[in-house]
C-alpha positions in Angstrom: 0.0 0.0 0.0 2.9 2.1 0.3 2.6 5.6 -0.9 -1.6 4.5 -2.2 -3.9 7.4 -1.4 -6.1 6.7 1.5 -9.3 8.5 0.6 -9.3 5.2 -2.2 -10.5 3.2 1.0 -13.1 5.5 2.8 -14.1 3.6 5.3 -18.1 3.3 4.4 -17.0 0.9 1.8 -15.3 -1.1 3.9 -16.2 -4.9 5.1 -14.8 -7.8 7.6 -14.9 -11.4 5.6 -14.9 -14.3 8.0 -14.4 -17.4 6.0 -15.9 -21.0 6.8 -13.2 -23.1 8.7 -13.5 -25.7 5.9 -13.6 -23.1 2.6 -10.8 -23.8 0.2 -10.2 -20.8 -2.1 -8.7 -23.2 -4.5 -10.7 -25.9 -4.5 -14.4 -24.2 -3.5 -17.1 -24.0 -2.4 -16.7 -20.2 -0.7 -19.0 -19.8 2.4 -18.9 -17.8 5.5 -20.0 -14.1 6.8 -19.6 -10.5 5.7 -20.2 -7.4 7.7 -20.6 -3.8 6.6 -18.1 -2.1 9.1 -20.3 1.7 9.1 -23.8 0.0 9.7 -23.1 -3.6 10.9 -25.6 -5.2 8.2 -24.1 -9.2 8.2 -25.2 -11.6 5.9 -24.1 -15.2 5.7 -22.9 -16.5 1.9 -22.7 -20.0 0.7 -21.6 -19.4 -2.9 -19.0 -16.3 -4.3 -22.6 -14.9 -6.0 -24.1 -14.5 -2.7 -21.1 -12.7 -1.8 -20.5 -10.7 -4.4 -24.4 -9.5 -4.0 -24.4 -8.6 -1.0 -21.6 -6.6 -1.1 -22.8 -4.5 -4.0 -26.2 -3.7 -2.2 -25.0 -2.6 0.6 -22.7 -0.5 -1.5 -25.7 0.4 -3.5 -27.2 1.4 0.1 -24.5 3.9 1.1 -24.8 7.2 0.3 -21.4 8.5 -1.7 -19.2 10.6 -0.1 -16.3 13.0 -0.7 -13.8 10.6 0.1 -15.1 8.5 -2.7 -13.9 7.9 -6.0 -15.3 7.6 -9.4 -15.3 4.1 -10.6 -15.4 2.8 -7.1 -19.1 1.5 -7.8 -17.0 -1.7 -9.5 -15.3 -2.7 -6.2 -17.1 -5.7 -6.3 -15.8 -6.4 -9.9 -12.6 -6.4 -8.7 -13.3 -8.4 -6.1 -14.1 -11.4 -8.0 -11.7 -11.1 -10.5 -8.4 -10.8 -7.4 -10.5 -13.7 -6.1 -10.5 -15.6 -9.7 -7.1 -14.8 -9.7 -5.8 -15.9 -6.4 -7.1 -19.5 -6.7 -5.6 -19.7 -10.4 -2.3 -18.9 -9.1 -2.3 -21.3 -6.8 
C-alpha cells in the first residue's frame, strides 16, 4: 500500500470477511459471513454470487461521499476477478 492514497478506501465501503473453517479458495465452495463495518448489516454467503451481492447492495445502500472515487461502484468487480485470480495462481 505504500505511498496508495487513502481516501481510495473511505471507510463506508469497507467490510470484515470471516471465511468458513472448511472453505478452500482453491478448490471451492466459498461460504462464510460479511459485515458492513459503518452499519453492521451481516449476511451469511454459501456461494462467491451470494457474496458478491451482497456486497454490491450494501454499497448500493450507502450514500457517496467525498472521500469517494469515481469508478469505485466496481469494487465488487474487482473483487471477483483478485479472487478468480488468487485461486488460479495457486
Amino acid at each position: 500500500m505504500g505511498g496508495e492514497d487513502l481516501r481510495a478506501l473511505p471507510i463506508r465501503r469497507a467490510f470484515v470477511v470471516q471465511l468458513h473453517a472448511e472453505t478452500d479458495l482453491a478448490q471451492g465452495p466459498i461460504r462464510g459471513r460479511v459485515e458492513h463495518v459503518v452499519s453492521g448489516q451481516a449476511a451469511r454467503f454459501q456461494t462467491l454470487e451470494e457474496l458478491l451481492a451482497f456486497l454490491s447492495r450494501t454499497l448500493q445502500a450507502v450514500p457517496p461521499g467525498e472521500d469517494d472515487l469515481p469508478g469505485a461502484d466496481t469494487a465488487s468487480g474487482h473483487l471477483a476477478q483478485w479472487i478468480g485470480d488468487q485461486a488460479a495462481s495457486t
